[in-house]
CHARMM-style PDB file with segment names, atoms N, HN, CA, C and O in Angstrom:
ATOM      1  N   UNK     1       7.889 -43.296  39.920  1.00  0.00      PROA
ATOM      2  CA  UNK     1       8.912 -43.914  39.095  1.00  0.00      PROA
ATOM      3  C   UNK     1      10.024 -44.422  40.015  1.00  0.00      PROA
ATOM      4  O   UNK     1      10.685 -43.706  40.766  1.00  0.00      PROA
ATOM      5  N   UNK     2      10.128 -45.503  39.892  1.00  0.00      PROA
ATOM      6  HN  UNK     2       9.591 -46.085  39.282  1.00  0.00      PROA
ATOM      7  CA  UNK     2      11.463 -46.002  40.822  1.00  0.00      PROA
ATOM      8  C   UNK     2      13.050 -45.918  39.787  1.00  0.00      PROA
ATOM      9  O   UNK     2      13.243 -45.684  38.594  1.00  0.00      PROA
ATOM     10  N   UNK     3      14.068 -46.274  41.076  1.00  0.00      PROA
ATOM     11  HN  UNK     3      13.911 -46.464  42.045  1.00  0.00      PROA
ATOM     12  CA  UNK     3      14.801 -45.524  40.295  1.00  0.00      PROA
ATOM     13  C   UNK     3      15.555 -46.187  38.999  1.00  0.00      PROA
ATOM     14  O   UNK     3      16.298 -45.486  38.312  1.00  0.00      PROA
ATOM     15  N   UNK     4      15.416 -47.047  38.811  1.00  0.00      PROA
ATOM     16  HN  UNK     4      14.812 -47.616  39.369  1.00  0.00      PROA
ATOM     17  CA  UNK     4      15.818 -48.132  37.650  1.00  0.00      PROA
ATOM     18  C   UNK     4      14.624 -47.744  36.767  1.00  0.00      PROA
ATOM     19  O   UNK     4      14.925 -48.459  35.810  1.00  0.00      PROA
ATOM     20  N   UNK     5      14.000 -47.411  36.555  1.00  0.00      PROA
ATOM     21  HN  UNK     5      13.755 -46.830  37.332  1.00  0.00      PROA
ATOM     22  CA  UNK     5      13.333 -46.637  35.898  1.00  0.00      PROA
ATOM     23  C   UNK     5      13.494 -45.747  35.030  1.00  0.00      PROA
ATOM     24  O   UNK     5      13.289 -45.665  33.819  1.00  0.00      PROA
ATOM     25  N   UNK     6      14.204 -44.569  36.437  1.00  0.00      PROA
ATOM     26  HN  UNK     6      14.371 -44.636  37.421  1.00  0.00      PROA
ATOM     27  CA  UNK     6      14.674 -43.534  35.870  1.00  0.00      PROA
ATOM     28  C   UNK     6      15.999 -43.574  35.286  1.00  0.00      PROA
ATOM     29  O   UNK     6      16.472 -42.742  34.512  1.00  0.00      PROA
ATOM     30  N   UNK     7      16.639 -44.792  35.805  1.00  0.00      PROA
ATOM     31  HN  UNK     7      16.255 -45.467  36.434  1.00  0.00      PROA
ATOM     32  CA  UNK     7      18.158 -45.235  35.327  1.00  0.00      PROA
ATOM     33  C   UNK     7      17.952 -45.090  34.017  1.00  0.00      PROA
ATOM     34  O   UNK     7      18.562 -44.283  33.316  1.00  0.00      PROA
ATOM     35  N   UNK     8      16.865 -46.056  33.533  1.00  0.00      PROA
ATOM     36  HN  UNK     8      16.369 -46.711  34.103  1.00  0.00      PROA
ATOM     37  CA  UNK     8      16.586 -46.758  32.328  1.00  0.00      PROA
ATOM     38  C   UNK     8      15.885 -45.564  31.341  1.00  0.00      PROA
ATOM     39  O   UNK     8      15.970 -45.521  30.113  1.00  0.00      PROA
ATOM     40  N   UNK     9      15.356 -44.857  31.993  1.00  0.00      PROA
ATOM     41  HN  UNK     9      15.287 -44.892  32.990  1.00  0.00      PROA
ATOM     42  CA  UNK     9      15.288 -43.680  30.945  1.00  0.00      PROA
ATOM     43  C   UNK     9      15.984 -42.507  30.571  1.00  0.00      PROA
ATOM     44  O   UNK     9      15.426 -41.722  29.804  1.00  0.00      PROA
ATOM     45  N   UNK    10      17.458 -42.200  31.125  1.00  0.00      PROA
ATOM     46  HN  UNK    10      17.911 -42.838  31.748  1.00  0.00      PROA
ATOM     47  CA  UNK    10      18.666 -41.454  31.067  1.00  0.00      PROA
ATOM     48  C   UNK    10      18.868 -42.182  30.388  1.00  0.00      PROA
ATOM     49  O   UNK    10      18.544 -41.797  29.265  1.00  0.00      PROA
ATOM     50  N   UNK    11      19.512 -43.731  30.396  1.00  0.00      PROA
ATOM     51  HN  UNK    11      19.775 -44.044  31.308  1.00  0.00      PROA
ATOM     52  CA  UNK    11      19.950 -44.494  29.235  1.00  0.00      PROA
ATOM     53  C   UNK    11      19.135 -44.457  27.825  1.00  0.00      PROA
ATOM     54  O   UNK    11      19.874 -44.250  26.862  1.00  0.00      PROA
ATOM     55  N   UNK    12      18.309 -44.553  27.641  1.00  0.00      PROA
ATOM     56  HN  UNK    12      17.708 -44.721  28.423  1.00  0.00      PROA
ATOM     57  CA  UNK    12      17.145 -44.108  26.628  1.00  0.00      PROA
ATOM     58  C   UNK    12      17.498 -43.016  25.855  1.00  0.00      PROA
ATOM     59  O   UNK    12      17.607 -43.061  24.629  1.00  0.00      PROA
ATOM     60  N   UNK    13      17.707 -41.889  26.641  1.00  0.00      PROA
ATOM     61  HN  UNK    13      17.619 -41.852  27.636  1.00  0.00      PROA
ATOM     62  CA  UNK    13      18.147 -40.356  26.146  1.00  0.00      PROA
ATOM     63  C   UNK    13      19.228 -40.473  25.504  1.00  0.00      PROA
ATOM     64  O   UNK    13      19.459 -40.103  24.353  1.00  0.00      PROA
ATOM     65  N   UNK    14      20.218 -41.224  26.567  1.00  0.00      PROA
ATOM     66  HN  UNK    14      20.030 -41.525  27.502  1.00  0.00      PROA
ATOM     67  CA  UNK    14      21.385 -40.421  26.055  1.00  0.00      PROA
ATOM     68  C   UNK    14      22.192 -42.217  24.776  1.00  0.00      PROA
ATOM     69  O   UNK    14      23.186 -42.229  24.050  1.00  0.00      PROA
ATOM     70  N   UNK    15      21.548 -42.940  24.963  1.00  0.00      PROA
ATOM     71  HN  UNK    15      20.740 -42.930  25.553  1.00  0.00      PROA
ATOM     72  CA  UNK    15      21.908 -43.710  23.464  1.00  0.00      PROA
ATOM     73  C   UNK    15      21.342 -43.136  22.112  1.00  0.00      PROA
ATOM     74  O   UNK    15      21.856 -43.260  21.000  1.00  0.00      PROA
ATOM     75  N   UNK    16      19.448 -42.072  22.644  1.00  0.00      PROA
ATOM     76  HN  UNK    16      19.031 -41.971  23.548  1.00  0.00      PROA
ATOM     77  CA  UNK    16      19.605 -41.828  21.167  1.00  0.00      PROA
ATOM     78  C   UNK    16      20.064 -40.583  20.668  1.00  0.00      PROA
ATOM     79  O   UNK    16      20.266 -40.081  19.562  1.00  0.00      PROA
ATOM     80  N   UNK    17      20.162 -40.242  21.912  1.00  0.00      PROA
ATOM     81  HN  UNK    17      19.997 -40.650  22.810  1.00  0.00      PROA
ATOM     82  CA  UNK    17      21.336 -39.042  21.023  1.00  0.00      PROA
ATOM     83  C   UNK    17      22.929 -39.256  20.797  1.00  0.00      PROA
ATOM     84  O   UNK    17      23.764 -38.514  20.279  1.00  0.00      PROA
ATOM     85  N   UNK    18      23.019 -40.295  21.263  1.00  0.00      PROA
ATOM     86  HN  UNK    18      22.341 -40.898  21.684  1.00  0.00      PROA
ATOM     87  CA  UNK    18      24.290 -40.821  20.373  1.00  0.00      PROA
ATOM     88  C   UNK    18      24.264 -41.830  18.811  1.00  0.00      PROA
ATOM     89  O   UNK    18      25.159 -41.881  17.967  1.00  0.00      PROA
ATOM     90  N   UNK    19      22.738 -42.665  18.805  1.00  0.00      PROA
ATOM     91  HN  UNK    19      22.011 -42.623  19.490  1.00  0.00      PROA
ATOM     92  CA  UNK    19      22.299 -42.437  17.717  1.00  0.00      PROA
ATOM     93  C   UNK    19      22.497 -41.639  16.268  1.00  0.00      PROA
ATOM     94  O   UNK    19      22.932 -41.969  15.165  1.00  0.00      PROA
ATOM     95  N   UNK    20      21.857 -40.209  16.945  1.00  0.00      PROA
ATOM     96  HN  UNK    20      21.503 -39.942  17.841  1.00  0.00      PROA
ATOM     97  CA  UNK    20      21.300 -39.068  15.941  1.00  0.00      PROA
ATOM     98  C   UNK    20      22.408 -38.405  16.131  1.00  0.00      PROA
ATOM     99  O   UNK    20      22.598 -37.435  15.398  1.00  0.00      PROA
ATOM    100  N   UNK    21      23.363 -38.726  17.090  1.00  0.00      PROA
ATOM    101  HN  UNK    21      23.209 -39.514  17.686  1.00  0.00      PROA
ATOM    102  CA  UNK    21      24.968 -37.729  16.112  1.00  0.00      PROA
ATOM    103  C   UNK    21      25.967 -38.926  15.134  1.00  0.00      PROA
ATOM    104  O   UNK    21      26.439 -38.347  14.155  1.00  0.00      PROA
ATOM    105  N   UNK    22      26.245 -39.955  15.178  1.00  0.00      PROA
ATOM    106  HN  UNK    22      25.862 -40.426  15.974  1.00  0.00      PROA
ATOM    107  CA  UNK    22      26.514 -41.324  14.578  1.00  0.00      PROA
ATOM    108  C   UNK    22      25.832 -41.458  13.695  1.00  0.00      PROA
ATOM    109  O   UNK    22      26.461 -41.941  12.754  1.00  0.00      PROA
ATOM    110  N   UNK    23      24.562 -41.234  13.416  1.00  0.00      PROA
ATOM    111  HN  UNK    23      24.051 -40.842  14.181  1.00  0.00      PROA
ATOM    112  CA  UNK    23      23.940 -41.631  11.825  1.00  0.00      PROA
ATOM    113  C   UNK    23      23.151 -40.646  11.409  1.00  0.00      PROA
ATOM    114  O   UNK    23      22.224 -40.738  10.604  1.00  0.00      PROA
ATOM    115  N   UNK    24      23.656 -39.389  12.155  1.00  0.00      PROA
ATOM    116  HN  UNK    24      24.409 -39.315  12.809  1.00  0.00      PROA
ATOM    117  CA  UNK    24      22.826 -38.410  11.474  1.00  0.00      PROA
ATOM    118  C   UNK    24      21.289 -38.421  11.111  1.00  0.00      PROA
ATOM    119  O   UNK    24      20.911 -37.954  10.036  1.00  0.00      PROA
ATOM    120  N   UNK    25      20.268 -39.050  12.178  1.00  0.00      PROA
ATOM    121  HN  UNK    25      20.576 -39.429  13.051  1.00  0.00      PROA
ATOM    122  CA  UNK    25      19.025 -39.661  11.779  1.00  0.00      PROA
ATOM    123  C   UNK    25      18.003 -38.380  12.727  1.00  0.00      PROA
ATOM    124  O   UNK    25      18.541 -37.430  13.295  1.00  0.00      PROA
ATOM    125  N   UNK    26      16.995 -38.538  12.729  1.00  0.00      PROA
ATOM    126  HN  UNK    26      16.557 -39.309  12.267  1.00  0.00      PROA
ATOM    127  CA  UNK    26      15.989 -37.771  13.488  1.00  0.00      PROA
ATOM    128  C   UNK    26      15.612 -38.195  14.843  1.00  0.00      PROA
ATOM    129  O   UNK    26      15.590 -39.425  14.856  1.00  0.00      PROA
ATOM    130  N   UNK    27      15.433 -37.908  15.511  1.00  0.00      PROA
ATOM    131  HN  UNK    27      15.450 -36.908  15.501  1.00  0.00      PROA
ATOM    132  CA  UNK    27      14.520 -38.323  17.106  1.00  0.00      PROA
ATOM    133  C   UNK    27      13.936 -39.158  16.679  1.00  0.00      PROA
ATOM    134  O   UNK    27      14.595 -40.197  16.615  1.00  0.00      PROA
ATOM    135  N   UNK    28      12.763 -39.243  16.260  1.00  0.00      PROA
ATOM    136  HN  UNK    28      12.228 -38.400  16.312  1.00  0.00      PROA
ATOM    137  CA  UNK    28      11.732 -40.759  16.076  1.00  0.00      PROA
ATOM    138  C   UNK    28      12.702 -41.774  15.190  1.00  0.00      PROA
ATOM    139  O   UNK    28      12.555 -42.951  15.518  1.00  0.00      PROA
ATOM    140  N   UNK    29      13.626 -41.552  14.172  1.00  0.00      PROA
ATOM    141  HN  UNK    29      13.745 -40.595  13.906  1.00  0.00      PROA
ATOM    142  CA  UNK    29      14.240 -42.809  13.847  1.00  0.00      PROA
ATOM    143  C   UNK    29      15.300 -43.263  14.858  1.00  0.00      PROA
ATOM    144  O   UNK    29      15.534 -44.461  15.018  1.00  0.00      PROA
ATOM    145  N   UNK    30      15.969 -42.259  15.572  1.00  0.00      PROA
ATOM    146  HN  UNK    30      15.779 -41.286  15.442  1.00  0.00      PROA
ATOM    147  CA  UNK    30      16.778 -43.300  16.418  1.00  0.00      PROA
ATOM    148  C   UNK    30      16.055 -43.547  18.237  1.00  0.00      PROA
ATOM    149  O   UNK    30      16.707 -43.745  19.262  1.00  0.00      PROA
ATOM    150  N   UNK    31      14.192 -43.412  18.048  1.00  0.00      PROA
ATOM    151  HN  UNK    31      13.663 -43.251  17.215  1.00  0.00      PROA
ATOM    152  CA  UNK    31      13.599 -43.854  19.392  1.00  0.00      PROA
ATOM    153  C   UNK    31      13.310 -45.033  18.435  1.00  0.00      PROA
ATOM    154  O   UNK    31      13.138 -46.024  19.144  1.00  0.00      PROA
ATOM    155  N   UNK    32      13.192 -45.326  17.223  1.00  0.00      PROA
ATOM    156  HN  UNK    32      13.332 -44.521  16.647  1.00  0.00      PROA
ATOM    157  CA  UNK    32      12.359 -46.527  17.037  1.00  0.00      PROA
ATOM    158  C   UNK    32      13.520 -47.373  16.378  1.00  0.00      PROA
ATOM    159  O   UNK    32      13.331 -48.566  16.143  1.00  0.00      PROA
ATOM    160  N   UNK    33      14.274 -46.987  16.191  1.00  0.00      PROA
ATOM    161  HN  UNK    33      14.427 -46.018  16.383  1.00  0.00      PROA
ATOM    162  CA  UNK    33      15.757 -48.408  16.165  1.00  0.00      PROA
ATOM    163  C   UNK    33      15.963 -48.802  17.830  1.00  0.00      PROA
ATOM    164  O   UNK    33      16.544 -49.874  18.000  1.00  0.00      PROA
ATOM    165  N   UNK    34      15.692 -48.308  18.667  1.00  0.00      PROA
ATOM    166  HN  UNK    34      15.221 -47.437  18.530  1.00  0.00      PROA
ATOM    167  CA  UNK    34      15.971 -47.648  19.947  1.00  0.00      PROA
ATOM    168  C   UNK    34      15.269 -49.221  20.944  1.00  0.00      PROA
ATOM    169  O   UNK    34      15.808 -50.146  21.551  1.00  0.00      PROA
ATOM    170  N   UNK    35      13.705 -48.786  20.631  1.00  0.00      PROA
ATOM    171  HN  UNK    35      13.267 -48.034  20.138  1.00  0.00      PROA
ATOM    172  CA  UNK    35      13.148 -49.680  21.151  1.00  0.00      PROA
ATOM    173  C   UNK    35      12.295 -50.399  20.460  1.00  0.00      PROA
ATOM    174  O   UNK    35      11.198 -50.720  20.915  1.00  0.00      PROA
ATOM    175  N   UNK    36      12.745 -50.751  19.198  1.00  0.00      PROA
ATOM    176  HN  UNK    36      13.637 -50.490  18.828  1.00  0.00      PROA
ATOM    177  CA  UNK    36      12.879 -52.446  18.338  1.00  0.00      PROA
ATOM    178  C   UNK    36      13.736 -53.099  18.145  1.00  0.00      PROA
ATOM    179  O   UNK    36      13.862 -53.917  17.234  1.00  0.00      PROA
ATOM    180  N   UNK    37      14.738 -52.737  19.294  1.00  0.00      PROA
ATOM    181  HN  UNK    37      14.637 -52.072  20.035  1.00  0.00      PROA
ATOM    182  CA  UNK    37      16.274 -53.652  19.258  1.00  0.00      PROA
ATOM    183  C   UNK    37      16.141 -54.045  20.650  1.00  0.00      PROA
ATOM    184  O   UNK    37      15.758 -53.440  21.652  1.00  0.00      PROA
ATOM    185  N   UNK    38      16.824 -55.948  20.308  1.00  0.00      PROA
ATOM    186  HN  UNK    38      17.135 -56.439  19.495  1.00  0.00      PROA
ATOM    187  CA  UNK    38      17.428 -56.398  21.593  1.00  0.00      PROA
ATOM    188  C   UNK    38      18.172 -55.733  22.861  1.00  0.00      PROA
ATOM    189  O   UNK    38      18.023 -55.874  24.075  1.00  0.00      PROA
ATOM    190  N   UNK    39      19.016 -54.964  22.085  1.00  0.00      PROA
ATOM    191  HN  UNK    39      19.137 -54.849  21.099  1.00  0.00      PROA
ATOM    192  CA  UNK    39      19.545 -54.217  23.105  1.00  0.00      PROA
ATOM    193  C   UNK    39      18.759 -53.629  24.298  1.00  0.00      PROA
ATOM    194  O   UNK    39      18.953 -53.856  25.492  1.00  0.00      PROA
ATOM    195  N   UNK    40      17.726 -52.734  23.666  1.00  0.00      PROA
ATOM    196  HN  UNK    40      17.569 -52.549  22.696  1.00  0.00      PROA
ATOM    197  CA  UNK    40      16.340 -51.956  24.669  1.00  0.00      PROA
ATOM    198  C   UNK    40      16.395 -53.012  25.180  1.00  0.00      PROA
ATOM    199  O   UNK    40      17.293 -53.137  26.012  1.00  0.00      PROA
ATOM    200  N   UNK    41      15.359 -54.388  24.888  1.00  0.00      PROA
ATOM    201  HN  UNK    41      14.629 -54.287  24.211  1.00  0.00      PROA
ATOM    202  CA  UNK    41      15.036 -55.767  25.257  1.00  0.00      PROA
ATOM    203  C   UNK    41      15.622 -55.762  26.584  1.00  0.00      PROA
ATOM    204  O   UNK    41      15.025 -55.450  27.614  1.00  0.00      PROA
ATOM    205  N   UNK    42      16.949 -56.165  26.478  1.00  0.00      PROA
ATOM    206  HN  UNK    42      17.434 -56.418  25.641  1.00  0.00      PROA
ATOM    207  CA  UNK    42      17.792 -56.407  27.476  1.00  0.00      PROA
ATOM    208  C   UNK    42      18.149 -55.437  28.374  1.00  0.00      PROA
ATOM    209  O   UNK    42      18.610 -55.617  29.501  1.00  0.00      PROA
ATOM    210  N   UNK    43      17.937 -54.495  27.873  1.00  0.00      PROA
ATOM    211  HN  UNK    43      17.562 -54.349  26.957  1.00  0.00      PROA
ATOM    212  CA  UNK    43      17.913 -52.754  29.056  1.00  0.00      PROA
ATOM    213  C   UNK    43      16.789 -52.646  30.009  1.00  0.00      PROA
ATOM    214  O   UNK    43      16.676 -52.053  31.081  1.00  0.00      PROA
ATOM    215  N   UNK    44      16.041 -53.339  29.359  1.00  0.00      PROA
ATOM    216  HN  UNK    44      16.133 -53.821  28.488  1.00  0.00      PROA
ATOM    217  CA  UNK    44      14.642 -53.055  30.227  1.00  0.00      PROA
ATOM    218  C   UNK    44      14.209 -54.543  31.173  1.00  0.00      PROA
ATOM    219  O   UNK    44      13.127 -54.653  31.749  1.00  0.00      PROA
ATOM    220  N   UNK    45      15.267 -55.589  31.180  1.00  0.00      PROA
ATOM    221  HN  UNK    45      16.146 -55.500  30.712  1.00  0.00      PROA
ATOM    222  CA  UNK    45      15.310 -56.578  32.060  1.00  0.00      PROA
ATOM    223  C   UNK    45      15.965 -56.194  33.473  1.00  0.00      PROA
ATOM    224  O   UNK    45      16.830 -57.063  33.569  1.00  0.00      PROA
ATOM    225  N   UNK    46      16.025 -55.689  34.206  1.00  0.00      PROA
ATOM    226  HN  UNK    46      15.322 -54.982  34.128  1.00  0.00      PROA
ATOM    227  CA  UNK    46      16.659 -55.274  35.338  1.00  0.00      PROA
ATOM    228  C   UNK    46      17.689 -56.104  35.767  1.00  0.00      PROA
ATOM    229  O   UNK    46      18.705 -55.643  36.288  1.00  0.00      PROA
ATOM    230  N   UNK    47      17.439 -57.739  35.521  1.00  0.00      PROA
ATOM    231  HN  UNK    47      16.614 -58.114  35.097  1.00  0.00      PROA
ATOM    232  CA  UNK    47      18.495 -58.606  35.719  1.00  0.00      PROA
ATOM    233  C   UNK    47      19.654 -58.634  35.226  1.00  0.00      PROA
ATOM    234  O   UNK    47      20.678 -59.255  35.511  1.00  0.00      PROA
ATOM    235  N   UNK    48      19.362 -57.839  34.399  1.00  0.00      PROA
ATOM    236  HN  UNK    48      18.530 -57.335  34.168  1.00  0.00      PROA
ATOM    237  CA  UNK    48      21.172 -57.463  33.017  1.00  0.00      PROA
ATOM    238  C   UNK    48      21.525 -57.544  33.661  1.00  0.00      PROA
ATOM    239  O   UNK    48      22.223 -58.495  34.014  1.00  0.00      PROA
ATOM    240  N   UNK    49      21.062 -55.831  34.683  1.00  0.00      PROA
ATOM    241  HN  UNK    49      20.495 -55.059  34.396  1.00  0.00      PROA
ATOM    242  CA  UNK    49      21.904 -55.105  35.197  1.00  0.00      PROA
ATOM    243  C   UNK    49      22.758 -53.950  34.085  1.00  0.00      PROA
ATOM    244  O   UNK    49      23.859 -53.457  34.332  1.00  0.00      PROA
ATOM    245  N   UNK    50      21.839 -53.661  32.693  1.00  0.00      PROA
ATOM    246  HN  UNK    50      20.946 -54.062  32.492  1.00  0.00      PROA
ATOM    247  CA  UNK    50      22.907 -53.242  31.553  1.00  0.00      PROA
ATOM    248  C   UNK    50      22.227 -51.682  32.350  1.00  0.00      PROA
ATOM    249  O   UNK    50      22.939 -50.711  32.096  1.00  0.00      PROA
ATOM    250  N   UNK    51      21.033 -51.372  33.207  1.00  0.00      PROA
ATOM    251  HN  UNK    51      20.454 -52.161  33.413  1.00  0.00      PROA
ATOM    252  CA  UNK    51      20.883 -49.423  33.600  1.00  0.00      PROA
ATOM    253  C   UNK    51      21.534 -49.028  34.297  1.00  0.00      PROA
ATOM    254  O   UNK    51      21.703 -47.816  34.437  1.00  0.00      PROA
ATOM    255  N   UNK    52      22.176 -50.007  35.036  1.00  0.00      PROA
ATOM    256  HN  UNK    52      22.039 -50.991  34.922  1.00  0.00      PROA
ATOM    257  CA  UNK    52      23.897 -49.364  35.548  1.00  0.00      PROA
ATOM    258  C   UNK    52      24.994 -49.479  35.277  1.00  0.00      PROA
ATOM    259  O   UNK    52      25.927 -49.450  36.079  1.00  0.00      PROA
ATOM    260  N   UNK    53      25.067 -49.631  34.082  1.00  0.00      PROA
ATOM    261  HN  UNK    53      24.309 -49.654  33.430  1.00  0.00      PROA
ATOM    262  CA  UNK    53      26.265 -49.562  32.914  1.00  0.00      PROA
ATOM    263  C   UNK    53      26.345 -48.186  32.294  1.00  0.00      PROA
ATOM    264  O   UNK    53      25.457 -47.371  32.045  1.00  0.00      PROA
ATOM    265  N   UNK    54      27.406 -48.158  32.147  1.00  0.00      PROA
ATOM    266  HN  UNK    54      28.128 -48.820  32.349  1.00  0.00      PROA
ATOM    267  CA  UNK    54      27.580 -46.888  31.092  1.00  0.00      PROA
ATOM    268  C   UNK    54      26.672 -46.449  29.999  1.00  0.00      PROA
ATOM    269  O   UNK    54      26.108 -47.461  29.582  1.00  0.00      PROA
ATOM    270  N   UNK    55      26.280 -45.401  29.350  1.00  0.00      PROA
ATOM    271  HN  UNK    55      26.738 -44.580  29.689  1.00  0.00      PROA
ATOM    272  CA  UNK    55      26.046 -45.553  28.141  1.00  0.00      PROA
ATOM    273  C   UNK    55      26.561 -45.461  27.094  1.00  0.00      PROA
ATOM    274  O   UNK    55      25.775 -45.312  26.159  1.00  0.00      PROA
ATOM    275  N   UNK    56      28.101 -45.501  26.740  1.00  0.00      PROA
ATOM    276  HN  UNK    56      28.740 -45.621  27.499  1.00  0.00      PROA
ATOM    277  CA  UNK    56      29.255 -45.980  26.024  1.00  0.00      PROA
ATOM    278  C   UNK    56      28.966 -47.521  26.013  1.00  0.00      PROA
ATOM    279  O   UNK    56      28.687 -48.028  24.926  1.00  0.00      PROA
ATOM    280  N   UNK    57      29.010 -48.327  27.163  1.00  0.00      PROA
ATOM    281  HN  UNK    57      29.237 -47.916  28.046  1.00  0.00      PROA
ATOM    282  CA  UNK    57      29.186 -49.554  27.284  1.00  0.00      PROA
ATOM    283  C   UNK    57      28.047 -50.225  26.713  1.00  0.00      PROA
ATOM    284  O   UNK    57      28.012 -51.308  26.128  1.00  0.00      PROA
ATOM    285  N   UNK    58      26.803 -49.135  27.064  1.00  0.00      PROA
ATOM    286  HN  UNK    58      26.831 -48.255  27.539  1.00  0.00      PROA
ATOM    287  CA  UNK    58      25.507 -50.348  26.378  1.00  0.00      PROA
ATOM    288  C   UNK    58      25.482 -50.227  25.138  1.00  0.00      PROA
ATOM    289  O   UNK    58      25.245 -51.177  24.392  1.00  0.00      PROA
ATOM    290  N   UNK    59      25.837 -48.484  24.550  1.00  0.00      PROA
ATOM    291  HN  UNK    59      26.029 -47.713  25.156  1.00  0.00      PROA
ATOM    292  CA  UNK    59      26.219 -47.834  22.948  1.00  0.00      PROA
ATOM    293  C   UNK    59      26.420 -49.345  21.986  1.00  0.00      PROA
ATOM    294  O   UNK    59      25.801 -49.904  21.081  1.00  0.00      PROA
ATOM    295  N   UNK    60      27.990 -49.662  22.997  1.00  0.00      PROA
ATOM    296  HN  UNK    60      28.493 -49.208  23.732  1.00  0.00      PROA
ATOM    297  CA  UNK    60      28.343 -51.018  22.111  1.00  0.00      PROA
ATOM    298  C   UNK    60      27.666 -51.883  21.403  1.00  0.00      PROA
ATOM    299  O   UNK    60      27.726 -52.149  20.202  1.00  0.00      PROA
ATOM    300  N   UNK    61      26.701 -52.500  22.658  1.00  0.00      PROA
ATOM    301  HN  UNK    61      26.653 -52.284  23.633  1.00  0.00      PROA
ATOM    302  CA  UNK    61      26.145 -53.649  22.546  1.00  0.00      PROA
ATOM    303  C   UNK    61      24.987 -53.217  21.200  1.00  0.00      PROA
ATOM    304  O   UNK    61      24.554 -53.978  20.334  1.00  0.00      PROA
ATOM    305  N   UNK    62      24.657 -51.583  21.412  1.00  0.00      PROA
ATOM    306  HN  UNK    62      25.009 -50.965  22.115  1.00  0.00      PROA
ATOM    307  CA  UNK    62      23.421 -51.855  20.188  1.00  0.00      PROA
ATOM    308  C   UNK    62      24.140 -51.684  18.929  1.00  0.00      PROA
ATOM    309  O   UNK    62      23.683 -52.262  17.944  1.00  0.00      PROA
ATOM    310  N   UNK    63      25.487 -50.784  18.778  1.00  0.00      PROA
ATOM    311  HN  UNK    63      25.859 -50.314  19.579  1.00  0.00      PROA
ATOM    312  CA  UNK    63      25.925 -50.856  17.637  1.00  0.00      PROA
ATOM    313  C   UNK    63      26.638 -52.253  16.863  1.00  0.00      PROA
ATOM    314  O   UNK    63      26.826 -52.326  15.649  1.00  0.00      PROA
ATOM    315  N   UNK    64      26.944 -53.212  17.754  1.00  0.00      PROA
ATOM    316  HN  UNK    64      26.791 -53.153  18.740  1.00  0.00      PROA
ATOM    317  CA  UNK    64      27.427 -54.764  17.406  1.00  0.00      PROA
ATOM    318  C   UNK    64      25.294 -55.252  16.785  1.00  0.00      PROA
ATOM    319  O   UNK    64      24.922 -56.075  15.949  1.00  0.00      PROA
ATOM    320  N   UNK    65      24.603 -54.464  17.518  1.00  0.00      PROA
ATOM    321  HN  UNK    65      24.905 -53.796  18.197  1.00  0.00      PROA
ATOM    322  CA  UNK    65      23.717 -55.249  17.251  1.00  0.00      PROA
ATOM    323  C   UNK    65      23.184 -55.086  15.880  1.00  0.00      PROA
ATOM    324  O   UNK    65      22.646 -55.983  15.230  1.00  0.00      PROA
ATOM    325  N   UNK    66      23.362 -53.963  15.525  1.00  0.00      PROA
ATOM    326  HN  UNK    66      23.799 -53.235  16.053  1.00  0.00      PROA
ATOM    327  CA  UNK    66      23.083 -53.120  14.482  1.00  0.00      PROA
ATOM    328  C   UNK    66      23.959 -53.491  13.217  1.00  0.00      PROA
ATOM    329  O   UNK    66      23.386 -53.561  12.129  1.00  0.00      PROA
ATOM    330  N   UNK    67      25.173 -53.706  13.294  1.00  0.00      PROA
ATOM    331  HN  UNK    67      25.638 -53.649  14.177  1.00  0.00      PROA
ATOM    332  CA  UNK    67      25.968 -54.370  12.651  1.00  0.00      PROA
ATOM    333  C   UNK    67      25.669 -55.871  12.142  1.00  0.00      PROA
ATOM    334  O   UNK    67      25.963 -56.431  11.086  1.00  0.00      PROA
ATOM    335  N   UNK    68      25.006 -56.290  13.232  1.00  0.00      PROA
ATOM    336  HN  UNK    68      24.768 -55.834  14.090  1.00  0.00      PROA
ATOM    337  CA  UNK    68      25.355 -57.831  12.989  1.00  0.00      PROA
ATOM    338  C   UNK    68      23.931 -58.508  13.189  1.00  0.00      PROA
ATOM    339  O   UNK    68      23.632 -59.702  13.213  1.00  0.00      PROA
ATOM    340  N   UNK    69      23.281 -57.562  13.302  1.00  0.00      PROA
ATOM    341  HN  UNK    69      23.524 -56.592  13.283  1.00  0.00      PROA
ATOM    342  CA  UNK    69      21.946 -58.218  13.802  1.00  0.00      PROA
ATOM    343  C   UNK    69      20.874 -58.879  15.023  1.00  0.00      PROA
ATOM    344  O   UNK    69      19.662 -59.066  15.119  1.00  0.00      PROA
ATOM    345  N   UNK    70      22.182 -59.123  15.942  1.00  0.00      PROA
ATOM    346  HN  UNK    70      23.168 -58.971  15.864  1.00  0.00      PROA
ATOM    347  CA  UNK    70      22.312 -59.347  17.244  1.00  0.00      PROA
ATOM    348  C   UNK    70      23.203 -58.898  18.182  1.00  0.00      PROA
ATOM    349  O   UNK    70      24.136 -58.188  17.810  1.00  0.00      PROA
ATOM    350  N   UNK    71      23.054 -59.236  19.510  1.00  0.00      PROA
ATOM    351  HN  UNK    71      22.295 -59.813  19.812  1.00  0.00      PROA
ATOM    352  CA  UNK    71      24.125 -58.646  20.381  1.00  0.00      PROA
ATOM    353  C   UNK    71      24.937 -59.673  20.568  1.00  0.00      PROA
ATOM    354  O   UNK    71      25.788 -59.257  21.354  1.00  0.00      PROA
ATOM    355  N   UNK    72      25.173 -60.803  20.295  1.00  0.00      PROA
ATOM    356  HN  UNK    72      24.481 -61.140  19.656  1.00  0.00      PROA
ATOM    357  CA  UNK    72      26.470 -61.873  20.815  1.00  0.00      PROA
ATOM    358  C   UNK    72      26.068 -61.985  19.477  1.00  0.00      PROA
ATOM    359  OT1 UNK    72      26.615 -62.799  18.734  1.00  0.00      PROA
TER     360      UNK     72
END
């Protein structure tokens, strides 16, 4: 596993357990809002650059996405 990898799967963890304390949902519902959202999409492009971002900062981007349907 290289390490953007492993970046990218700490980020994974710790959005859905910010998820499942925010909407009160289960493990499999906030892995599969998780990674059927743009947000993942764009987490898992290395070019973001969003697995060395915070996970507050990427939090954002999925809850705007979630809100609104998209991330911009």
């Amino acid at each position: 596993m290289s390490d953007i990898e492993y970046m990218n799967e700490c980020m994974v963890r710790d959005l859905a357990v910010m998820l499942i304390e925010d909407y009160e949902i289960s493990i499999p519902e906030a892995l599969d809002i998780l990674y059927n959202s743009e947000t993942y999409e764009k987490l898992q492009d290395a070019r973001t650059g969003l697995y060395f971002q915070s996970p507050i900062y990427v939090y954002d981007f999925l809850q705007h996405e979630l809100k609104n349907g998209k991330i911009a």
